[in-house]
C-alpha positions, 0 to 999 in steps of 0.5 A: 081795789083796782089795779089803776089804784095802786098805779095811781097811788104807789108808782114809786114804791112798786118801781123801787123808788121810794119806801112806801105809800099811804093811800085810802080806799072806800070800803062798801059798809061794813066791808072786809079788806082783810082777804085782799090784803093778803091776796096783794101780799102774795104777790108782792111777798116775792117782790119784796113788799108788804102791805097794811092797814094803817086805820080802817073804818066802816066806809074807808081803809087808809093802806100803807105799801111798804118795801121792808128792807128800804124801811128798815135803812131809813127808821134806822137812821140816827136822825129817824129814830131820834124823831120816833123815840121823842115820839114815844116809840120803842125802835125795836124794828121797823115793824114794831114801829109800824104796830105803833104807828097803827095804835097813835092813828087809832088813838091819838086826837091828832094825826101822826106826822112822823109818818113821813119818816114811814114814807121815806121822806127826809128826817130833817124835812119831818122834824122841821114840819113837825115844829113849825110847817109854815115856815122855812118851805123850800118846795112841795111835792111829795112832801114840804121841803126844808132843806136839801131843796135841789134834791127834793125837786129831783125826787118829786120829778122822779116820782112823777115821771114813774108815776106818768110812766107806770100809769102808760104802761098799764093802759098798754095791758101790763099787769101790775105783777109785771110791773113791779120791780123785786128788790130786797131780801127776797133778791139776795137770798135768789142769787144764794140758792 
């Protein structure tokens, strides 16, 4: 997986902006991306990201970018874990609610939309697209806005303009490790030692 990739896909997470990204790749048949997995999280460790396979076939890999800290805040969110547990999830941690986001893609027939709460996306926005999608649109960018739309237009611009900005700077020959930003536990446990 190239670097443009992640850029292409990520710019908000790798820059402290949003909790996460879900994005495929294409695997070559039968392919392993285990190994480039735990590359990548060698270097986003101490940059206070992980990333995961969410759902893997032979041809393609749907990966999740998360900062853990950020998902922590939001599935810890009254709002959120009401959806999750309505859900069926158990709320222990944001990681066991990510092992059992990865069982529902696995198993379930349809796609699992409380997933925009794994994205950072606003619990009111999930619940209301999980109801009913085609009614009560605000706006759409990231996500279909429902309710606080003056907000989401500024996050969706944000987002874009780190987007713009990131893909910029790694054509001028940043790295992708220069370009993404520490935040988190990882920060806070620095400043300690």
């Amino acid at each position: 997986m190239s670097e443009q990739v992640l850029i292409d896909h990520c710019s908000p997470t790798l820059a402290g902006l949003k909790t996460a990204n879900m994005f495929p790749v294409s695997l070559e048949s039968g392919g392993d991306i285990g190994g480039e997995l735990r590359q990548l999280n060698r270097l986003f460790r101490e940059k206070g990201l992980c990333i995961v396979a969410l759902r893997k076939t032979e041809k393609s890999a749907l990966l999740y970018l998360y900062r853990p800290d950020y998902l922590d805040r939001d599935l810890g969110s009254p709002a959120a874990k009401e959806i999750l547990q309505e859900k069926g999830y158990c709320c222990r941690s944001s990681g066991s609610c990510i092992a059992q986001l990865i069982h529902h893609m696995a198993e379930d027939e349809e796609f699992p939309h409380e997933v925009g709460l794994f994205l950072g996306y606003p619990p009111e926005d999930v619940r209301h697209f999980m109801e009913n999608p085609w009614r009560g649109v605000k706006c759409t960018g990231c996500w279909k806005a429902y309710g606080n739309e003056e907000e989401a237009r500024k996050t969706f611009s944000k987002y874009r303009k780190c987007t713009d900005s990131y893909r910029r700077q790694l054509s001028r020959g940043r790295s992708l490790s220069q370009l993404t930003v520490r935040t988190g536990r990882f920060r806070d446990s620095e400043r300690r030692s």
